[in-house]
RORO-635650 format. One record per residue (C-alpha): residue number from 1; chain; z, x, y. Coordinates in Angstrom, 2 decimals, padded with zeros to 5 digits. Example, Ala and Ser with C-alpha at 12.3 -4.5 7.8 and 13.67 -1.06 7.14 Angstrom:
<recs>
+-----+--------+---------+---------+---------+
! num ! chaine !      pz !      px !      py !
+-----+--------+---------+---------+---------+
!   1 !      A !  007.80 !  012.30 ! -004.50 !
!   2 !      A !  007.14 !  013.67 ! -001.06 !
+-----+--------+---------+---------+---------+
</recs>
This chain:
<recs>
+-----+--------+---------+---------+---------+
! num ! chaine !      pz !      px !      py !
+-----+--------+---------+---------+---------+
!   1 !      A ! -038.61 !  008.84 !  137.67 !
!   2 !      A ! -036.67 !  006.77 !  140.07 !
!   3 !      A ! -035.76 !  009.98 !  141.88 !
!   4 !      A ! -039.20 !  010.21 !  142.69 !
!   5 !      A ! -040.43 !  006.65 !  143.33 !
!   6 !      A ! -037.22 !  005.86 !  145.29 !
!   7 !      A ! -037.08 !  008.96 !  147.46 !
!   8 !      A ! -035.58 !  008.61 !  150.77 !
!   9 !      A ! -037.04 !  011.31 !  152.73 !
!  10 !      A ! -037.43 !  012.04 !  156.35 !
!  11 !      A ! -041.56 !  012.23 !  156.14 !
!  12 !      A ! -043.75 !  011.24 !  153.51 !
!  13 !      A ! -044.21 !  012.41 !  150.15 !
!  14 !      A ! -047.36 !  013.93 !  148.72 !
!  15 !      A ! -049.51 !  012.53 !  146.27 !
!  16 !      A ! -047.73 !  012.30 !  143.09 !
!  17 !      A ! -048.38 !  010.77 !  139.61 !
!  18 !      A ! -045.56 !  010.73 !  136.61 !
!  19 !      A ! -046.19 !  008.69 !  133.33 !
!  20 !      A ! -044.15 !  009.04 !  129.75 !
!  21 !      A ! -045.32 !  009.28 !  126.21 !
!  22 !      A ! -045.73 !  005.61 !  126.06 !
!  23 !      A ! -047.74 !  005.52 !  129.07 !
!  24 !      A ! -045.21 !  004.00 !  132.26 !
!  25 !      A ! -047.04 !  005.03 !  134.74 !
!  26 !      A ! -045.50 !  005.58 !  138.36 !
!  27 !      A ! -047.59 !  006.96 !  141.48 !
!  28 !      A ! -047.44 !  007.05 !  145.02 !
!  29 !      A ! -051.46 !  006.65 !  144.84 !
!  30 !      A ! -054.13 !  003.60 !  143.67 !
!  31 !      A ! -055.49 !  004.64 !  140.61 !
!  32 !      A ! -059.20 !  004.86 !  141.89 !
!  33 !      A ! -058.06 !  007.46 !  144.24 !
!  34 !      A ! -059.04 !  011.48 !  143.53 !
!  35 !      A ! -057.33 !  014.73 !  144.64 !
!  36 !      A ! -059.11 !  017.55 !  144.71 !
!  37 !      A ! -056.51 !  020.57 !  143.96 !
!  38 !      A ! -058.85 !  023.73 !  143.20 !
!  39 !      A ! -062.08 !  024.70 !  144.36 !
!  40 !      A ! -062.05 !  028.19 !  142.88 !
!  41 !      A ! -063.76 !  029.69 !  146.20 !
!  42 !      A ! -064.88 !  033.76 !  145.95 !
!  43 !      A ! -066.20 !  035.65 !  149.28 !
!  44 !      A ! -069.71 !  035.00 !  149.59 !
!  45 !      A ! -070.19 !  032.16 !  146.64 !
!  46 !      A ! -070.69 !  028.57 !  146.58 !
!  47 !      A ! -067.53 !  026.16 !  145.19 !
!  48 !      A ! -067.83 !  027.32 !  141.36 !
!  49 !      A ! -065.49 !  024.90 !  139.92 !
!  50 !      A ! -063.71 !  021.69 !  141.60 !
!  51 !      A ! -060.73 !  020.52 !  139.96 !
!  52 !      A ! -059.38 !  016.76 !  140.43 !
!  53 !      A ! -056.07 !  015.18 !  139.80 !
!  54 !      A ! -057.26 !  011.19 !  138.93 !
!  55 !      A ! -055.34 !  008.41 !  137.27 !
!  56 !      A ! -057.84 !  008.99 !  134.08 !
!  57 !      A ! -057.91 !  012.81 !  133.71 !
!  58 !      A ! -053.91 !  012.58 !  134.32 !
!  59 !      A ! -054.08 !  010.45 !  131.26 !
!  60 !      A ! -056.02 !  012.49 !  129.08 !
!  61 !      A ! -053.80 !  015.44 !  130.49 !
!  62 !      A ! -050.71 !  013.27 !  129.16 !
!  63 !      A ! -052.37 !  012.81 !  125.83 !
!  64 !      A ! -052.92 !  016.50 !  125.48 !
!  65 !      A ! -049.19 !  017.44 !  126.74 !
!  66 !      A ! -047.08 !  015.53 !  124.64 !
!  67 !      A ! -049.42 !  016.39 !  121.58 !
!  68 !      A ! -048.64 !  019.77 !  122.37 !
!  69 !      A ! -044.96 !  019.50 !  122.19 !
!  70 !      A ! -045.26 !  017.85 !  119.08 !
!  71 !      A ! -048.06 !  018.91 !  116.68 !
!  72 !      A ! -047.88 !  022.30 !  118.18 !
!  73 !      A ! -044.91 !  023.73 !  119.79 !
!  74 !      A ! -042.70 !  021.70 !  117.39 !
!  75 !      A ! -044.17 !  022.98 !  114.43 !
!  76 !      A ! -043.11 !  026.29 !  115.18 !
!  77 !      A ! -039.49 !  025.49 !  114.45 !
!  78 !      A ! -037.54 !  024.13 !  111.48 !
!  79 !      A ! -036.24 !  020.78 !  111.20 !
!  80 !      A ! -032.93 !  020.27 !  113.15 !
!  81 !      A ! -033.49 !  023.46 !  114.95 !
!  82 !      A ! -032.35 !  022.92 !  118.73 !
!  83 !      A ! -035.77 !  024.11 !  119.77 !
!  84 !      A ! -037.24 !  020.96 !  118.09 !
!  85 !      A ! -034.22 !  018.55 !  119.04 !
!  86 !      A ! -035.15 !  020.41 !  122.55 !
!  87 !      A ! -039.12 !  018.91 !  122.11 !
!  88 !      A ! -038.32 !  015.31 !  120.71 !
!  89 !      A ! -035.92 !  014.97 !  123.74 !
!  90 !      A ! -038.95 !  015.84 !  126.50 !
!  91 !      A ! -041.03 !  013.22 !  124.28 !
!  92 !      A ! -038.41 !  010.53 !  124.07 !
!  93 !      A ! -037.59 !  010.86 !  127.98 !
!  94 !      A ! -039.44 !  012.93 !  130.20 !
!  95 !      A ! -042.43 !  012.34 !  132.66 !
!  96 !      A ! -045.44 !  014.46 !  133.21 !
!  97 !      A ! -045.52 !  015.09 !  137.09 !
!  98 !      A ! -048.32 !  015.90 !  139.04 !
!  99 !      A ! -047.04 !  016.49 !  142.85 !
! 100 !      A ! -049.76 !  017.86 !  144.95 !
! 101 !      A ! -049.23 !  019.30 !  148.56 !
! 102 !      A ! -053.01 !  019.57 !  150.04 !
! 103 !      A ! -051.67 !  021.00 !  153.39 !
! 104 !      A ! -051.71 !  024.60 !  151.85 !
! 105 !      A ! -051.75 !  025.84 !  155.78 !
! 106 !      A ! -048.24 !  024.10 !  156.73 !
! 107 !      A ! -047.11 !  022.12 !  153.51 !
! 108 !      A ! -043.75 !  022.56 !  151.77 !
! 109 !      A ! -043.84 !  020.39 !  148.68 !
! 110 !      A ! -040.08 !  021.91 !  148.10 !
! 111 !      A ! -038.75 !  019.99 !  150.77 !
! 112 !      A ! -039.37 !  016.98 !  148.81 !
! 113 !      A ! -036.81 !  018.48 !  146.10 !
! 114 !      A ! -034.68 !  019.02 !  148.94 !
! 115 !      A ! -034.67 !  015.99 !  150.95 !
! 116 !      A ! -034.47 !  013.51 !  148.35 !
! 117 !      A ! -030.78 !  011.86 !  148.04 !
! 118 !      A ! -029.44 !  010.00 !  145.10 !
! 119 !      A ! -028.60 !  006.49 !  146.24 !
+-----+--------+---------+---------+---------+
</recs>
């Protein structure tokens, strides 16, 4: 994640949270703060469903993720199969990233990918 939190780019980035399997947590936002990222809008109907990005439902997402990879998607494959080596290696050293543009008019979240340069 120090790609991320050290990014030296020529604007700002959006918001973005990242935490492991142990729970290090890195964000560019407080943890009180909410994102709204869906609204689920249909031609003549109220807001049916908001969806929010917040430092405790990214937590609970995180719980759910890496539970996934490993009482679910791991289970699918033998032991010492490189699709399970593949699984405990996201566990052991990967982040779940949430990266949210909310300027869906003008935004390019991909020029965060390519602005950022390794130090």
């Amino acid at each position: 994640m120090h790609w991320l939190r050290n990014a030296n780019c020529s604007h700002s980035l959006p918001p973005w949270l990242s935490v492991n399997k142990d729970g290090t947590w890195f964000s560019n936002v407080n943890q009180t703060d909410v994102n709204a990222v869906t609204w689920e809008v249909f031609p003549a109907k109220e807001v049916i469903q908001p969806t929010i990005v917040d430092a405790a439902s990214f937590l609970v997402w995180k719980v759910e993720a890496f539970e996934t990879w490993s009482r679910g998607w791991r289970k699918l494959y033998p032991e010492g199969d490189p699709s399970t080596k593949l699984l405990e290696e996201v566990q052991r050293n990967y982040f779940l990233v949430s990266l949210v543009d909310n300027d869906y008019i003008n935004g390019d979240m991909f020029v965060v990918f390519k602005d950022i340069r390794n130090d």
